[in-house]
Structure formats: C-alpha cells, structure tokens
C-alpha positions as CSV (number, residue, x, y, z in Angstrom):
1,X,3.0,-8.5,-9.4
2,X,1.0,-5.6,-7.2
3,X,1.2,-5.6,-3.8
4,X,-1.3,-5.8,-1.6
5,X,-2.3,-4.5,2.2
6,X,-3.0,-6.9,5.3
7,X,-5.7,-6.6,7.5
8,X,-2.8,-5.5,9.6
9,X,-3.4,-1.6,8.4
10,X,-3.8,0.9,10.7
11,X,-4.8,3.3,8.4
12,X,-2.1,5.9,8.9
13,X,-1.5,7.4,5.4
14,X,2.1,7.2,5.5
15,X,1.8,4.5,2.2
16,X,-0.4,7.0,0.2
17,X,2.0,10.0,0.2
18,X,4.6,7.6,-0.9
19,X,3.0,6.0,-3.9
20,X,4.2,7.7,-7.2
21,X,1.2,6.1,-8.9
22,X,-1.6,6.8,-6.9
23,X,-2.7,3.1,-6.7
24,X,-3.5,3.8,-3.3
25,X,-7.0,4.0,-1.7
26,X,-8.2,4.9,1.7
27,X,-10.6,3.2,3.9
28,X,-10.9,1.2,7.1
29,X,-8.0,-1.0,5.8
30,X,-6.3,0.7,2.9
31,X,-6.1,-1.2,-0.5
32,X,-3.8,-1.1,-3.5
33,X,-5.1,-1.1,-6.8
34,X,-3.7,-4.0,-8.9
35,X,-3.8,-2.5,-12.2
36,X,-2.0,0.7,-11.4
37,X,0.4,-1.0,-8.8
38,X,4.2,-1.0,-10.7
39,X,5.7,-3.6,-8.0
40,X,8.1,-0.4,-6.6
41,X,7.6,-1.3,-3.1
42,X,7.8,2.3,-2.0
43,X,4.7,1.9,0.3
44,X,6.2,-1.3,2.0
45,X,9.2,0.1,2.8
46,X,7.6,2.9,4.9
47,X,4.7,1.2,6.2
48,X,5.3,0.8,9.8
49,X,3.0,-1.9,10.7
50,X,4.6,-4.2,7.6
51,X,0.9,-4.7,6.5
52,X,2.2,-3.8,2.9
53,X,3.7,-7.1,0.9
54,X,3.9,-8.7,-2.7
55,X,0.8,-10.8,-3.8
C-alpha cells in the first residue's frame, strides 16, 4: 500500500531527500507516486506537518 500526501503539505522538501525510491514529486502539494512507493514510511516519519500517511 503507497502512501500518499495531504493537502496538509507545505512543500518543504524534507520528504524528497528522504525517499530512497524517488517516488516523490514536487509541486504546490507534493505527491507520491503509487507505483514506485515501497510502503517504507521514510518520508512520514520526517515530514513535519504529518501530511504524509498510508492510503
């Protein structure tokens, strides 16, 4: 199961550093791309609004 980013992103790039995929893509809200995503939950664990969860 990917995880996915809320609309409660800021945007900071902490999550995209962190991803050892690269599923990662920036924008207004960032977004995780479901078919790369291996469920590590690296991103969520840094992300410092908590706008990163499982689907």
């Amino acid at each position: 199961m990917a995880y996915v980013i809320s609309e409660d992103c800021i945007a900071c790039g902490v999550c995209i550093d962190e991803c050892p995929v690269e599923a990662i893509s920036e924008g207004d809200i960032y977004s995780i791309d479901p078919e790369l995503c291996t469920d590590c939950g690296t991103c969520a664990d840094v992300c410092p609004t908590e706008a990163i969860s499982p689907e």
